[in-house]
N, CA, C and O of each residue as an XYZ file, in Angstrom:
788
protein
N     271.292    -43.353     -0.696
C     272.672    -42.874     -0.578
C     272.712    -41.569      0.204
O     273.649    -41.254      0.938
N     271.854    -40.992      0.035
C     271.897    -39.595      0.378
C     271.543    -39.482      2.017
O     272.185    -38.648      2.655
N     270.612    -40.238      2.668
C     270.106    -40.582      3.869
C     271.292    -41.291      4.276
O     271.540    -41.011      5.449
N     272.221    -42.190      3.726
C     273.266    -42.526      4.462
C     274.510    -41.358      4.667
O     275.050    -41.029      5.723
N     274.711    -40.965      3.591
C     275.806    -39.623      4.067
C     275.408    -38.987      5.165
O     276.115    -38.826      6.160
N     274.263    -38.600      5.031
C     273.974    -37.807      6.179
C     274.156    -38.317      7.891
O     274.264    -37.623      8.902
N     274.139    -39.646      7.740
C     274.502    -40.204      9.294
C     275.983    -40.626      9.731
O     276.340    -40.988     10.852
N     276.723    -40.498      8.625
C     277.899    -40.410      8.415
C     278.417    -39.318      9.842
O     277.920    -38.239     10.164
N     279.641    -40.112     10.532
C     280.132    -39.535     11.667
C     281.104    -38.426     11.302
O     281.966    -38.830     10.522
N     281.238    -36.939     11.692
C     282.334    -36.434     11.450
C     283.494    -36.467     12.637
O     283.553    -36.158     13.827
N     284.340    -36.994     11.676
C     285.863    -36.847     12.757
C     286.941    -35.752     12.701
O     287.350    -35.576     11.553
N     287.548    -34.919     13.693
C     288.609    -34.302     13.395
C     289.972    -34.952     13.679
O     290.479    -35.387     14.713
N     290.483    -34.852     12.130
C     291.196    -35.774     11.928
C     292.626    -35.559     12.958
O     293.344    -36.554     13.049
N     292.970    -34.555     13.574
C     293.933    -33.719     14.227
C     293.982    -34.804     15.118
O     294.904    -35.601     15.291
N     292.655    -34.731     15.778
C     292.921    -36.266     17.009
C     292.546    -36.559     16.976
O     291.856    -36.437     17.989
N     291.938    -37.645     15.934
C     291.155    -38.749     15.630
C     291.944    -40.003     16.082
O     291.354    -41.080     16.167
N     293.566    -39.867     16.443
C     294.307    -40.519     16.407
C     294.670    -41.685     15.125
O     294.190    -41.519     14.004
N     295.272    -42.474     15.339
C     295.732    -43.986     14.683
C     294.706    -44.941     14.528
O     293.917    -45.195     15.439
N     294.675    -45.506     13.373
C     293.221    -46.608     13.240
C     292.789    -46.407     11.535
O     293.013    -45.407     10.852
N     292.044    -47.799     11.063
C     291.816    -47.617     10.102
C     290.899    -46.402      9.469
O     290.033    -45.822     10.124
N     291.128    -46.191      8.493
C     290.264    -45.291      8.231
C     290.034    -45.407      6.055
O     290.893    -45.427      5.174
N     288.314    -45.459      5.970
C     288.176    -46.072      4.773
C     288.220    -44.194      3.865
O     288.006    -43.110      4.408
N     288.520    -44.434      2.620
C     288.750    -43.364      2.263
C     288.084    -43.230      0.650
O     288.724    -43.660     -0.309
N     286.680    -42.560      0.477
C     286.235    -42.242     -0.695
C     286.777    -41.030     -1.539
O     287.130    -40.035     -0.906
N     286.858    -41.023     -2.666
C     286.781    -40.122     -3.713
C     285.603    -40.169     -4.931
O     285.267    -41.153     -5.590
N     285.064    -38.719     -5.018
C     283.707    -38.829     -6.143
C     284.070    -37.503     -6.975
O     284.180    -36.410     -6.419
N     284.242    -37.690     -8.330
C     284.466    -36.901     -9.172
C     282.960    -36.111    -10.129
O     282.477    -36.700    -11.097
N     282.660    -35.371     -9.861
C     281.141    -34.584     -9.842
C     281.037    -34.165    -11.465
O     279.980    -33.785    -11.969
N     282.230    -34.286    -12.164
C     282.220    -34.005    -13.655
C     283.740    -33.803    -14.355
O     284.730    -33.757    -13.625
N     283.829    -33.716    -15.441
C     285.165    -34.358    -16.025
C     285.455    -32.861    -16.200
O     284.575    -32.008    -16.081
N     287.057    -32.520    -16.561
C     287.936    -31.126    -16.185
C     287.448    -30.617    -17.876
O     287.791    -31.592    -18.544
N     287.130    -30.086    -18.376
C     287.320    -28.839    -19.487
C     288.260    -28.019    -19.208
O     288.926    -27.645    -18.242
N     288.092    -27.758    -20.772
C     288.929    -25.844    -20.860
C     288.228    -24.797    -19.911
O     288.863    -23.965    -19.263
N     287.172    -24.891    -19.896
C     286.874    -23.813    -18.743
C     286.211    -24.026    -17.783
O     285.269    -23.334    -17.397
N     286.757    -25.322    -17.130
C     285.591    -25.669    -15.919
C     286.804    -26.719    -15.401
O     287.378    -27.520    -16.139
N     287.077    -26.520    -13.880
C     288.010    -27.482    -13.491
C     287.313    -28.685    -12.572
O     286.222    -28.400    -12.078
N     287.746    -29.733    -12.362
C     286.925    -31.238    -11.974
C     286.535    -30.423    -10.888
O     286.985    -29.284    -10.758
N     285.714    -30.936    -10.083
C     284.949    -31.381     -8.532
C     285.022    -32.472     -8.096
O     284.234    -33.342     -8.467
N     286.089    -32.733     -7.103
C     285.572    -33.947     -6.109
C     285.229    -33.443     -4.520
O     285.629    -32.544     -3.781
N     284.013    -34.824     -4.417
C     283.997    -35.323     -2.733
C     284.722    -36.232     -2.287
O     284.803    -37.359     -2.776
N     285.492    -35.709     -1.029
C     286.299    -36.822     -0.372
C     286.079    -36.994      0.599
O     286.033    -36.091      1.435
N     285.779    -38.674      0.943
C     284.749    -38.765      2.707
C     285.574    -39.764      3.552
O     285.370    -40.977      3.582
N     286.404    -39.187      4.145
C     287.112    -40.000      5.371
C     286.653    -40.637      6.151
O     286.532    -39.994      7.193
N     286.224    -41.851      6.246
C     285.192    -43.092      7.200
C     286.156    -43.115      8.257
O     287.344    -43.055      7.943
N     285.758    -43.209      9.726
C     286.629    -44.227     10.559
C     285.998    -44.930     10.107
O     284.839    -44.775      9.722
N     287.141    -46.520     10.046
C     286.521    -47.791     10.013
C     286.349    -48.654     11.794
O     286.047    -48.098     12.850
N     286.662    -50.100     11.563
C     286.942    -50.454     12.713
C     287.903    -51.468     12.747
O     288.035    -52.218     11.779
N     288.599    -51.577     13.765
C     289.727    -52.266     14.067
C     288.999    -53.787     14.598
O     288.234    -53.915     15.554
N     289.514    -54.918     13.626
C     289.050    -56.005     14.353
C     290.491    -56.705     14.598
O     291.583    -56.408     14.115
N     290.139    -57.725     15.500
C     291.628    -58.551     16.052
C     291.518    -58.011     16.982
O     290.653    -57.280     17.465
N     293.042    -58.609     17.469
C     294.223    -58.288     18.582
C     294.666    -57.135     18.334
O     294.498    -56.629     17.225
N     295.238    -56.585     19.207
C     296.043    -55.157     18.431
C     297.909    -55.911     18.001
O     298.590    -56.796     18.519
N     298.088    -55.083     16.965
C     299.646    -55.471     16.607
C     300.520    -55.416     17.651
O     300.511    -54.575     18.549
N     301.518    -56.620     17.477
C     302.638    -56.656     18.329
C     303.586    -55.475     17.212
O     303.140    -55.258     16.086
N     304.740    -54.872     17.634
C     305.515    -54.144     17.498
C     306.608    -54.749     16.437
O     307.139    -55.847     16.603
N     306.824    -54.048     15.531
C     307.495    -55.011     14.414
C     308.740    -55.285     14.670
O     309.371    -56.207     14.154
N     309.375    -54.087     15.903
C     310.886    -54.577     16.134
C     310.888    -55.342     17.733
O     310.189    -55.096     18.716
N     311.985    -56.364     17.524
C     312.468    -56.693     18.743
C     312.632    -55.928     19.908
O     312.525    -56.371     21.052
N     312.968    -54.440     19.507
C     313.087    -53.876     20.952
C     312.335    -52.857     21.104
O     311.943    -52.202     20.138
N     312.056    -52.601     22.223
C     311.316    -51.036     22.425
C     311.291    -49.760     22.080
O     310.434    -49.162     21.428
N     312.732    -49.192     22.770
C     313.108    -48.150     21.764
C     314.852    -48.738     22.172
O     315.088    -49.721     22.874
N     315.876    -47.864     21.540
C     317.297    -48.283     21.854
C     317.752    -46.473     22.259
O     318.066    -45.388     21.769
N     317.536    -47.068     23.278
C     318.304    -45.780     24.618
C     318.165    -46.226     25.665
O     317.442    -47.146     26.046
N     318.946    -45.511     26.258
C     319.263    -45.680     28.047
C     318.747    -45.195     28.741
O     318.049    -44.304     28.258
N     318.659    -45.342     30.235
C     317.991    -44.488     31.000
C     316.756    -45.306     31.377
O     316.586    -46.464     30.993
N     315.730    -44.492     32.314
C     314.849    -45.179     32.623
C     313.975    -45.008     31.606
O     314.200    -44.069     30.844
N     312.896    -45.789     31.385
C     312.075    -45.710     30.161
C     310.523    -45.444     31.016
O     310.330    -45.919     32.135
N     309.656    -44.745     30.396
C     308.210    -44.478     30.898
C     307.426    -44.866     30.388
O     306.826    -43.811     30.185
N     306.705    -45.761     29.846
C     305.337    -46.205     28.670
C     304.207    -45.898     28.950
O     303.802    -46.149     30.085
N     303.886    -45.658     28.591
C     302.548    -45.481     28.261
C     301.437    -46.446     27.859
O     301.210    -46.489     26.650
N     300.585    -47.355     28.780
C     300.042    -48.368     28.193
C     298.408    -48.084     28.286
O     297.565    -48.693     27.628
N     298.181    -47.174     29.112
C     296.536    -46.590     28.926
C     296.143    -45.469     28.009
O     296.382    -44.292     28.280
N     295.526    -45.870     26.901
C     294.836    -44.768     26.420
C     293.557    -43.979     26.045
O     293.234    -43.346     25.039
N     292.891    -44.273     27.334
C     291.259    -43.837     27.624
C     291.199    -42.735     28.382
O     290.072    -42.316     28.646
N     292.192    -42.123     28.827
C     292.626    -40.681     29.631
C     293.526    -39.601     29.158
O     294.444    -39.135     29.832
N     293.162    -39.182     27.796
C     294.667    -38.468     27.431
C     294.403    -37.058     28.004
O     295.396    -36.335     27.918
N     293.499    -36.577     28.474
C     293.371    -35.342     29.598
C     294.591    -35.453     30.948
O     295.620    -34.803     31.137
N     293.999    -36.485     31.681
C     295.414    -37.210     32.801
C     296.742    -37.143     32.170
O     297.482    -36.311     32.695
N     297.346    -37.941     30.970
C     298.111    -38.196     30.332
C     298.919    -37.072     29.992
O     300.138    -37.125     30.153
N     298.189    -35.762     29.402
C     298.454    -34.907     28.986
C     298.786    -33.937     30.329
O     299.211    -32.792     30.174
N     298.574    -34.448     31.499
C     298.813    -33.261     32.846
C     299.837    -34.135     33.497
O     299.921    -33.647     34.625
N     300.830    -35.348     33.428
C     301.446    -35.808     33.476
C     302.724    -35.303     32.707
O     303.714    -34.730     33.161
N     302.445    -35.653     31.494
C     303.351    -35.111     31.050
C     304.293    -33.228     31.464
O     305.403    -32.697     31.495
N     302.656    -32.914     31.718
C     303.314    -31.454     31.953
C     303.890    -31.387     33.201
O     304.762    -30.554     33.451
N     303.446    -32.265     34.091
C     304.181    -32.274     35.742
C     305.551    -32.907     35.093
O     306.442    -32.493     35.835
N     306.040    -33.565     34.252
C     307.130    -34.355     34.026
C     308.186    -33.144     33.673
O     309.386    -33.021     33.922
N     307.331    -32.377     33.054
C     308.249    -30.557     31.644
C     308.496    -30.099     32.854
O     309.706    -30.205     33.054
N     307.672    -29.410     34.226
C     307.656    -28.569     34.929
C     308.434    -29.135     35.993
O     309.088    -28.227     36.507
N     308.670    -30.351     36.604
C     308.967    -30.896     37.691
C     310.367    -31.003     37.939
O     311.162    -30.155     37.535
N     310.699    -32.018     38.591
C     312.148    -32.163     39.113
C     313.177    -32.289     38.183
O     312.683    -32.721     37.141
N     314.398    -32.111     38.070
C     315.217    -31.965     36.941
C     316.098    -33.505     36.616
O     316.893    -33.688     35.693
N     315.660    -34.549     37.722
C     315.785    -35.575     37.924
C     314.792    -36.390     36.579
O     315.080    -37.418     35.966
N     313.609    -35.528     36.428
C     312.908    -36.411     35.051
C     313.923    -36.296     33.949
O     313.918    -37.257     33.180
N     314.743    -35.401     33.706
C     315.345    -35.063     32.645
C     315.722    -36.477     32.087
O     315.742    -36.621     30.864
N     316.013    -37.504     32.890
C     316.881    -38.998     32.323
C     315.668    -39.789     31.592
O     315.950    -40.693     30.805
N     314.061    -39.385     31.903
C     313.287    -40.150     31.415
C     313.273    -40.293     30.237
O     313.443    -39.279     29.559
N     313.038    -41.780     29.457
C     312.888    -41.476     27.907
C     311.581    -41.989     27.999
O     311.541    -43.048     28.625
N     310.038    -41.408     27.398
C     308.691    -41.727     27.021
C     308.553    -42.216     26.156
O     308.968    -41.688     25.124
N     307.907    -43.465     26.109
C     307.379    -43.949     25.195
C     305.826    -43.483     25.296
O     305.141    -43.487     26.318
N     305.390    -43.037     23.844
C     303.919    -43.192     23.888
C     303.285    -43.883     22.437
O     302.833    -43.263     21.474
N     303.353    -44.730     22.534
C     303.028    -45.353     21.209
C     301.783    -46.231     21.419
O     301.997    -47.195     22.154
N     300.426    -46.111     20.903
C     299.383    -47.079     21.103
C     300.056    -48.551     20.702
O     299.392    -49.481     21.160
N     300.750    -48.793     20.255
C     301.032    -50.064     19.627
C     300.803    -51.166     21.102
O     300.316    -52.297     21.107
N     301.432    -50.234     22.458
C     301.485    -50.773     23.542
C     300.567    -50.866     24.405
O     300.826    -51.230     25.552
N     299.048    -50.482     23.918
C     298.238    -50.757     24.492
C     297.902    -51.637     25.503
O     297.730    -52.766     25.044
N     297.695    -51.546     27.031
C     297.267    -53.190     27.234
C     298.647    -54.252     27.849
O     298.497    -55.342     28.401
N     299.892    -53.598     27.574
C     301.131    -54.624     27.713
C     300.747    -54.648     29.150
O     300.053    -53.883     29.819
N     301.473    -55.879     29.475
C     301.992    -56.036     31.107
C     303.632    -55.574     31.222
O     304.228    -54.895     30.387
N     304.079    -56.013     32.223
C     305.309    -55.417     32.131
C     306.507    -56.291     32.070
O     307.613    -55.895     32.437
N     306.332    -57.214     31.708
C     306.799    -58.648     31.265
C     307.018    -58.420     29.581
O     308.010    -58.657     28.891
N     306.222    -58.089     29.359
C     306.256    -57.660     27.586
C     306.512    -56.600     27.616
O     306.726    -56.165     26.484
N     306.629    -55.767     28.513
C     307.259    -54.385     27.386
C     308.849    -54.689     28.025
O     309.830    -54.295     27.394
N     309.007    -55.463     29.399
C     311.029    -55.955     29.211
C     311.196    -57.126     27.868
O     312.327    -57.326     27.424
N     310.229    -57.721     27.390
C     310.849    -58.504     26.561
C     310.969    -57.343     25.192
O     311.580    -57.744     24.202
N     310.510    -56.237     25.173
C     311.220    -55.499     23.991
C     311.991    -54.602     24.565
O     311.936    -53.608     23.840
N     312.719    -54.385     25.511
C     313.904    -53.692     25.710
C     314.855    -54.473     25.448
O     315.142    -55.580     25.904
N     315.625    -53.433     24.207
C     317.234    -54.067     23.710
C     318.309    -54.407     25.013
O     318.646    -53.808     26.034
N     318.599    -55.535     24.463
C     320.283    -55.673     25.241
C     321.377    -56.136     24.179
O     321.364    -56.474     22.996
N     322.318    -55.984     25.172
C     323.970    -56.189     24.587
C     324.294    -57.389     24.503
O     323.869    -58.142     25.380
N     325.085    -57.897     23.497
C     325.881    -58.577     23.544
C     325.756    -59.918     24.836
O     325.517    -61.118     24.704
N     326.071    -58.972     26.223
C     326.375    -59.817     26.956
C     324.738    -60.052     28.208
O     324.774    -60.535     29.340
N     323.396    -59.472     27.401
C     322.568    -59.744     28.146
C     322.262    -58.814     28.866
O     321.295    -59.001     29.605
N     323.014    -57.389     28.917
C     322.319    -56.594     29.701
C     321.471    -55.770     28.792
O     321.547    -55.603     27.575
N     320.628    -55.288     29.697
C     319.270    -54.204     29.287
C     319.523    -52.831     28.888
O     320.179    -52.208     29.722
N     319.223    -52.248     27.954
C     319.613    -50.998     27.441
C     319.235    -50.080     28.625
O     319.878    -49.046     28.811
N     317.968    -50.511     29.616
C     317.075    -50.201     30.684
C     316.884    -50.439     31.590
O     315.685    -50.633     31.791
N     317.490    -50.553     32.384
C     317.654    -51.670     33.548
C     316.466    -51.048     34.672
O     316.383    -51.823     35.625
N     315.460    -49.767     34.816
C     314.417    -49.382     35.149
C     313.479    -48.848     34.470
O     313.713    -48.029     33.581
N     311.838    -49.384     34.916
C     310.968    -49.205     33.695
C     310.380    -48.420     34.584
O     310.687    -48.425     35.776
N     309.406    -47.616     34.026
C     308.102    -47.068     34.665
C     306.963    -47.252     33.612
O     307.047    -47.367     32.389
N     305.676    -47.244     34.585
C     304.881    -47.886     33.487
C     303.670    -46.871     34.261
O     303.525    -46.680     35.468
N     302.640    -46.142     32.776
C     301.669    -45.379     33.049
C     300.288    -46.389     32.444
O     299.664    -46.422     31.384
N     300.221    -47.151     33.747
C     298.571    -47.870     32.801
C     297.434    -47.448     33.719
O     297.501    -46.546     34.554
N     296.412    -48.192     33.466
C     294.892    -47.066     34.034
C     294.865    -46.706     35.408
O     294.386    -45.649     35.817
N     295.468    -47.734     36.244
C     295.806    -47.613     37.672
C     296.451    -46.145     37.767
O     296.059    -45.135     38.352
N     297.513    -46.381     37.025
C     298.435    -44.719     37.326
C     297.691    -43.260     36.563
O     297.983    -42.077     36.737
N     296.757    -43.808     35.774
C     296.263    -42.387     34.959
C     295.155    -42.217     35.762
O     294.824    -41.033     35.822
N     294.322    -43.120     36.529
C     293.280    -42.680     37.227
C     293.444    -41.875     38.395
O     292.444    -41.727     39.098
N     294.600    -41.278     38.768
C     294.949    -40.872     40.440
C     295.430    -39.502     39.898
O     295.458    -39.244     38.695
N     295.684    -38.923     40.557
C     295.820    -37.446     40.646
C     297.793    -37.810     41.075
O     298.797    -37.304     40.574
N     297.693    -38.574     41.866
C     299.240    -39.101     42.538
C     300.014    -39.358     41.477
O     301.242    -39.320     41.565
N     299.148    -39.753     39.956
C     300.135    -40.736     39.007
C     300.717    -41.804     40.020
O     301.916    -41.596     40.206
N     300.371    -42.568     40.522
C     301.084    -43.881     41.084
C     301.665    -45.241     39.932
O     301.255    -46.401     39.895
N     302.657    -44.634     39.139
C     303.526    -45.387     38.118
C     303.621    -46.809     38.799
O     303.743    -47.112     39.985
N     303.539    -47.464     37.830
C     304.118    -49.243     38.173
C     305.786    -49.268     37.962
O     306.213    -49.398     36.815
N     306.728    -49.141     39.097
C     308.430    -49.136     38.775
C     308.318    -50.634     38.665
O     307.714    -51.498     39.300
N     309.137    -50.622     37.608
C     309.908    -52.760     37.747
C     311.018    -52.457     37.257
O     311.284    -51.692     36.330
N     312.104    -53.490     38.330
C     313.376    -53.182     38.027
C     313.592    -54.550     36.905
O     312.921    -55.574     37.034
N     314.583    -54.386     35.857
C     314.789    -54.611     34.920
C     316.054    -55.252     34.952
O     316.361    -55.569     33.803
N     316.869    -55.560     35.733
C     318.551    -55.898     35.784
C     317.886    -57.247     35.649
O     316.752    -57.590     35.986
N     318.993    -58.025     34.997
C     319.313    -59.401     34.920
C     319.285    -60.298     36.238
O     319.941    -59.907     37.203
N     318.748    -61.172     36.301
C     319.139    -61.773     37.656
C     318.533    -61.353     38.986
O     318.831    -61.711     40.126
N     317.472    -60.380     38.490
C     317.279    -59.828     40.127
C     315.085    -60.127     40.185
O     314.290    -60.416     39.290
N     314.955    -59.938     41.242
C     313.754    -60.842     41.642
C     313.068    -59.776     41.925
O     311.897    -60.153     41.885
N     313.094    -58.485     42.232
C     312.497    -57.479     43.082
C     310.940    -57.410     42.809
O     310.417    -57.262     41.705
N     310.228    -57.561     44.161
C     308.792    -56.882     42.806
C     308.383    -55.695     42.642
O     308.634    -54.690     43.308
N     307.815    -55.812     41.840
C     307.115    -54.303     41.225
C     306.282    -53.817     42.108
O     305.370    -54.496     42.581
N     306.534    -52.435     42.466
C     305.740    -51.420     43.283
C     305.379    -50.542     42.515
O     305.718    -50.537     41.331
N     304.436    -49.418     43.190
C     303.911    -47.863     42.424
C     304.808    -46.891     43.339
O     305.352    -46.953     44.441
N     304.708    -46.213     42.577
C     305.550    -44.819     43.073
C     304.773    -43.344     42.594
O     304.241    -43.268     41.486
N     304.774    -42.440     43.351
C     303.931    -41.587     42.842
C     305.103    -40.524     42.124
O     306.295    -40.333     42.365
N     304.141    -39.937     41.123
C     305.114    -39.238     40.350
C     306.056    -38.031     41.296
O     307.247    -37.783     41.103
N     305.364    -37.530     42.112
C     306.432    -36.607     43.024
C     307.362    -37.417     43.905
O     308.283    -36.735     44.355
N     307.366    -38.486     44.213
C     308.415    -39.236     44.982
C     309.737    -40.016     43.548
O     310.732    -40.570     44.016
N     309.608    -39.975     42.097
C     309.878    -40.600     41.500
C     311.119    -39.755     41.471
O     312.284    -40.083     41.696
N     310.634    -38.655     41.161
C     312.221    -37.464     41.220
C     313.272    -37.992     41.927
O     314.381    -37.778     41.436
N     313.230    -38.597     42.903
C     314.150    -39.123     44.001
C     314.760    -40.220     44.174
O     315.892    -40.515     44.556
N     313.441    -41.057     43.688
C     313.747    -42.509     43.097
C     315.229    -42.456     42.232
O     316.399    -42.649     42.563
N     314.593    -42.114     41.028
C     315.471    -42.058     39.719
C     316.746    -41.538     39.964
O     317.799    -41.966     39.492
N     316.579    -40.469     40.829
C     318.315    -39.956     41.148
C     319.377    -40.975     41.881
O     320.507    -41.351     41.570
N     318.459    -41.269     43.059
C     319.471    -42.022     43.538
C     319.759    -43.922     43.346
O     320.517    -44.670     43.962
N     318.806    -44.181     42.256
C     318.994    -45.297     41.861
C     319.964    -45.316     40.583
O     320.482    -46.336     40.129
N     320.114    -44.093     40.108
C     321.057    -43.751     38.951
C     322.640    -43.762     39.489
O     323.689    -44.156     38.977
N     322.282    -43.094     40.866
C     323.884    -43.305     41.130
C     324.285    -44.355     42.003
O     325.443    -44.617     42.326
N     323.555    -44.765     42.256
C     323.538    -46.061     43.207
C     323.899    -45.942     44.430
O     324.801    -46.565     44.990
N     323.049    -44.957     44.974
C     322.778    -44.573     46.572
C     321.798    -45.869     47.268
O     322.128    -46.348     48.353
N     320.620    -46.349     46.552
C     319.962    -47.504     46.925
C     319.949    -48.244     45.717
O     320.484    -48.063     44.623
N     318.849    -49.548     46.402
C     318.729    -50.687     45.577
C     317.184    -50.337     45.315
O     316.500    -49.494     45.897
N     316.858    -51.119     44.391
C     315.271    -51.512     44.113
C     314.193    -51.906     45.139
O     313.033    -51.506     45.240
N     314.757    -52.635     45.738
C     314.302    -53.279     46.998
C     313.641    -52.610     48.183
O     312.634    -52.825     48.858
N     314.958    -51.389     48.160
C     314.809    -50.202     49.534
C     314.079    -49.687     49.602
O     313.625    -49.355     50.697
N     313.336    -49.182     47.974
C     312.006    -48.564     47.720
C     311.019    -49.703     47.953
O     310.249    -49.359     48.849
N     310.809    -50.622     47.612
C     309.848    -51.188     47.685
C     309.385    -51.955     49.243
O     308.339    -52.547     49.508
N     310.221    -51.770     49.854
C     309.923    -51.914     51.193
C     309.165    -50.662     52.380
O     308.635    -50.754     53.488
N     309.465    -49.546     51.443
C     308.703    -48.631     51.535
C     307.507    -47.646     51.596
O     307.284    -46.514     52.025
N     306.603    -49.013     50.712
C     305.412    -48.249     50.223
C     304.385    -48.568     51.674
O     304.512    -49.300     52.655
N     303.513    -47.761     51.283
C     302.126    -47.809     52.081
C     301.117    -48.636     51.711
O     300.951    -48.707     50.493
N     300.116    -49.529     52.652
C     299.302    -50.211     52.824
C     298.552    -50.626     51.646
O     297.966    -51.707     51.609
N     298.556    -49.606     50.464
C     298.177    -50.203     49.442
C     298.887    -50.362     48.428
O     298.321    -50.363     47.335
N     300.421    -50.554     48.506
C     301.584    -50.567     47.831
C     301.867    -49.957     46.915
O     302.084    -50.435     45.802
N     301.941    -48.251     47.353
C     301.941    -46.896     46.957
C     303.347    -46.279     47.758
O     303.372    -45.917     48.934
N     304.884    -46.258     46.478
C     305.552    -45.080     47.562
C     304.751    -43.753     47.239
O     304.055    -43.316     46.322
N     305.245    -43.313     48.562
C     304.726    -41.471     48.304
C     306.252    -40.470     49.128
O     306.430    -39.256     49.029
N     306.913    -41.217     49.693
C     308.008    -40.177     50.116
C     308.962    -39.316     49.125
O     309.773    -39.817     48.347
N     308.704    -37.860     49.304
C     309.430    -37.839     48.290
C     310.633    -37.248     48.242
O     310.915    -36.444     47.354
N     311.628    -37.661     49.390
C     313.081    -37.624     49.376
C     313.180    -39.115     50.514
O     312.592    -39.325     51.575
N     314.071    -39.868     49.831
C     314.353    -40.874     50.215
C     314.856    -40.876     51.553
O     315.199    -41.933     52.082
């Protein structure tokens, strides 16, 4: 027993993140009048077997605006300097709503529109996604996966780099362009980078 504690992994639990985790308690002697109990308590990571969970609700989140996910999480250094270009950057991010939830590990972008809420009459709470998976966390550019989200429309999905997105988002909000206009845009490896339209 004692040779096994000792190989026992320590985790800090601060960012150990989400995941099972097995949980001992050992009581070293019973409480008296003048002696209060002793326990050891040994927090195991365990391990996650399966699939990872699908999301218990139908929709993603319920807000408007463009939505950002987060589907890589083997870079939270990148992740974490993203975000801060997002705090510091154009005032055009302001409309973004982030998702960062591991639950979404791994999605394509087919599944994370089938959990964006709609109305009544079929439209999308979201009608533009952006998507941060390993492609976009590995670049210094952030080259986001945009997919437009409207009902009825065919466009395909391009990258956009996070400094050209400022521009994107504005004028697709007011409907200066289409989806399309950008994506006819990108460079040779189907990367926009302009970053005023």
């Amino acid at each position: 027993m004692r040779q096994r504690l000792r190989t026992l992994r320590k985790e800090n639990l601060a960012t150990a993140g989400a995941g099972p985790y097995l949980i001992r308690v050992h009581a070293s002697d019973r409480s008296t009048e003048d002696k209060k109990p002793r326990f050891l308590i040994q927090i195991i990571p365990g391990t996650r077997t399966g699939s990872e969970p699908e999301p218990t609700s139908t929709t993603i989140e319920e807000t408007a605006g463009p939505l950002l996910v987060r589907t890589s999480f083997e870079q939270p250094d990148e992740w974490a300097r993203l975000l801060q270009a997002l705090e510091q950057g154009s005032e055009h991010y302001a409309s973004i709503t982030v998702i960062d939830n591991r639950t979404y590990t791994g999605f394509t972008a087919e599944q994370i529109q089938a959990r964006i809420g709609r109305d009544d009459e079929g439209w999308p709470d979201s009608t533009l996604l952006l998507i941060a998976d390993e492609r976009a966390l590995a670049s210094a550019e952030f080259p986001l996966l945009a997919v437009n989200n409207l009902p009825d429309d065919d466009d395909d999905p391009f990258r956009i780099t996070l400094a050209a997105a400022g521009s994107f988002l504005v004028n697709m909000e007011l409907g200066n362009t289409g989806f399309g206009d950008w994506g006819h845009g990108v460079d040779n490896d189907g990367v926009y980078r302009k970053e005023h339209y």
